[in-house]
C-alpha positions, 0 to 999 in steps of 0.5 A: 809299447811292444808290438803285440806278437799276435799280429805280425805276419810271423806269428799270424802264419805259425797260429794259423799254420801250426795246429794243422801240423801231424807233428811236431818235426812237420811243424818246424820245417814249415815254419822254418821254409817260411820264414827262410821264404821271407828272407831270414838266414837261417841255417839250422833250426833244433826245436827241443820239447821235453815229453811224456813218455815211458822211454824218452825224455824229449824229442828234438827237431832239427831243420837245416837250410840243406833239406836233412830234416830230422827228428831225434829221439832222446832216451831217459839218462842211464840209457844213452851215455849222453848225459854229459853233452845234454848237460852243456847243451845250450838247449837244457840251460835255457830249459832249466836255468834261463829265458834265452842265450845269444851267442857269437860263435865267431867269438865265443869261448863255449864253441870250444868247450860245447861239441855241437857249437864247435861243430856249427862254428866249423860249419860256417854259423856266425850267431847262435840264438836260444829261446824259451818256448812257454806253455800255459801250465808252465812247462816250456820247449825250447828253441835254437836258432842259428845263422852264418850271415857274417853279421850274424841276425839283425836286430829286428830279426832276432826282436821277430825270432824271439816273438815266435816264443809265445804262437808256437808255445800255444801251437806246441802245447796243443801238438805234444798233447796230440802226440801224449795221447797216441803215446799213452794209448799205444803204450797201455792198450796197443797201436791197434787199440790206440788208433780205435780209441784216437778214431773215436771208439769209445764208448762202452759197446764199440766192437766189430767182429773179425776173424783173427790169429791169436796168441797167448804165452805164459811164462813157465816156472812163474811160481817159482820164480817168484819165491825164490826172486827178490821183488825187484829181480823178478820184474826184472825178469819180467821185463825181459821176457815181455820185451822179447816177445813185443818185439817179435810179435810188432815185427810180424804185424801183430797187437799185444792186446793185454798182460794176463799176470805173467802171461800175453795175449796178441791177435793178428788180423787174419785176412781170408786166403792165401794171405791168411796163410802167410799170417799163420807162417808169420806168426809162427816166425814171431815165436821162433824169434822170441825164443831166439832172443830168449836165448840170448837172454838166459845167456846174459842171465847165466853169467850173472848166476839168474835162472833161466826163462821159458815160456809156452804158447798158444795159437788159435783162429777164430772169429772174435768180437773187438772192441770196449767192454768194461763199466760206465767209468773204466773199459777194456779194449779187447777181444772176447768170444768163445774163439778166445775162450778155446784159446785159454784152454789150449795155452792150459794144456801147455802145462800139463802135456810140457809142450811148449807150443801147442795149435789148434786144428783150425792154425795148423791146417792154414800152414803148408810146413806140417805140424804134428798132432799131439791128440784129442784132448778134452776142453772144459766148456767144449762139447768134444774133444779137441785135436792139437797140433805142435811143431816137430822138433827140427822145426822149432825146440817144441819137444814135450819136456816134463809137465810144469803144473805144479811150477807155474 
């Protein structure tokens, strides 16, 4: 009879050991420093695990007996150009097509055909090792072993290399649903929003109050180009426009917290005093360098004849509530209060006056660089008249252009 793998010293270590790891490539090295501890040759370790995910197909870790750990992501085929290696990848045949693949690389015709076996040949490895990690609903990871022992593993070493395959697909299952969990939250509600929830903010009336800049865009034209787009082209141009600003406002620290149709909102926590300050002026980079990239963007999209894109901003400061509203059975992780309420207005106004940034007094007046009042305006729901600010035109390209109410 086998000996059952729940009770070898290896297997005991990786149940044990395993789930407390904070991830997947802290999971390997661990097991692999200890069993290298033990005495087994390993030179190289590749841990593949296929995941759910908008953009990548699977995450690779790599441990190498030097100490250059890596975590390697791979995008959806179409992205990358890499599809051919992954095609003859040892790796994906045992994903795909079999349980395990054992390969003497001091005598094997694929080290030739497969770059990363002729690489590992040249490096001195003598034995290669593929095994099938399983999941309880059938899914499975897969993992790679590799030695330069000139006799390659032993018997009884790849017997205790092959029994892994059952702990480490129970610890495995447990740490990519960890990881699905953060990606999905992130993804549909924000990093801010995602670590509350992960935290344990979820029940319908969590909140905290916090004073916070806020930032709301609207693409302009949007009817327009909506009717006279294909469906596919305009969420193409969709796509285009939200990317750019994502990116802007994660590299000034801030949170998307919700799409609005074609528009945006982001907050940025906004601490008192000087830091405050630098908040503000931050958040004013992250516009600039939206619409930078949105240049490039309409370049590329003037060469292959599609409109171009615009889009306006608002920015408010206020105090805020943060946090879950919604029913029993869907909520919303977001922020509400009159500050929020000011903010919607003001991006309104955008449209009317063709301002394509305008600030309330309470941003404007937190910045060093002056902003140029545009006037007092009238806010439905304000009591009084609101005085707005926008950057001067050698500051930013904010000039007032033709108002776009009738486009948008």
């Amino acid at each position: 009879m086998l000996k059952d793998w729940r009770h070898t010293p290896a297997t005991r270590r990786i149940l044990a050991h395993g789930s407390l790891a904070k991830t997947h490539l802290d999971f390997v090295i661990d097991a692999c420093e200890w069993l290298r501890a033990r005495g087994l040759p390993l030179y190289r370790t590749n841990l593949y695990t296929p995941t759910l995910h908008p953009l990548m197909q699977g995450v690779g870790c790599i441990w190498r007996r030097d100490g250059q750990h890596q975590e390697q992501v791979q995008p959806h085929w179409g992205e990358s150009g890499d599809e051919a290696h992954w095609l003859e990848s040892p790796l994906r045949k045992v994903l795909s097509e079999i349980d395990e693949l054992r390969l003497d690389l001091t005598s094997a015709p694929e080290c030739q055909e497969v770059p990363l076996l002729a690489e590992l040949r040249a490096e001195g490895v003598t034995e290669y090792l593929v095994y099938g990690v399983p999941y309880a609903d059938g899914r499975r990871s897969a993992v790679s072993w590799a030695t330069d022992a000139p006799a390659g593993f032993s018997l009884r070493e790849r017997n205790e290399l092959r029994n892994l395959a059952g702990p480490m697909g129970l610890v495995l299952d447990l740490l990519e649903w960890r990881r699905t969990a953060r990606t999905l939250l992130d993804t549909y509600l924000g990093r801010g929003p995602g670590e509350a929830v992960l935290a344990g903010a979820i029940r319908r009336g969590d909140h905290r109050d916090l004073d916070a800049v806020m930032l709301l865009t609207d693409l302009r034209a949007s009817t327009a180009l909506s009717a006279d787009l294909s469906v596919e082209s305009y969420l193409a141009a969709l796509d285009s426009y939200f990317e750019v600003l994502i990116e802007a406002i994660a590299r000034a620290g801030g949170d998307v917290l919700q799409f609005r149709g074609d528009g945006l909102l982001a907050v940025f926590p906004h601490p008192t005093g000087p830091s405050g300050q630098m908040v503000c002026a931050q958040v004013l980079a992250a516009d600039r360098m939206a619409r930078r990239q949105m240049a490039i963007v309409n370049q590329r999209r003037a060469a292959s004849g599609s409109p171009a894109l615009d889009f306006c901003t608002a920015l408010h400061i206020g105090r805020v509530t943060y946090g879950n509203i919604g029913g029993p059975g869907r909520l919303d992780f977001t922020i509400v209060g009159q500050a929020v309420n000011l903010l919607s207005r003001i991006e309104s106004l955008c449209k009317t006056t063709g301002h394509r940034l305008l600030a309330s007094g309470e941003f404007a007046r937190r910045l060093d660089a002056g902003m140029t009042s545009v006037g007092a305006f009238p806010l439905r729901g304000i009591d009084q008249p609101i005085e707005l600010f926008t950057l001067p035109p050698d500051a930013a390209d904010t000039a007032p252009r033709q108002a776009d109410s009738d486009r948008s």
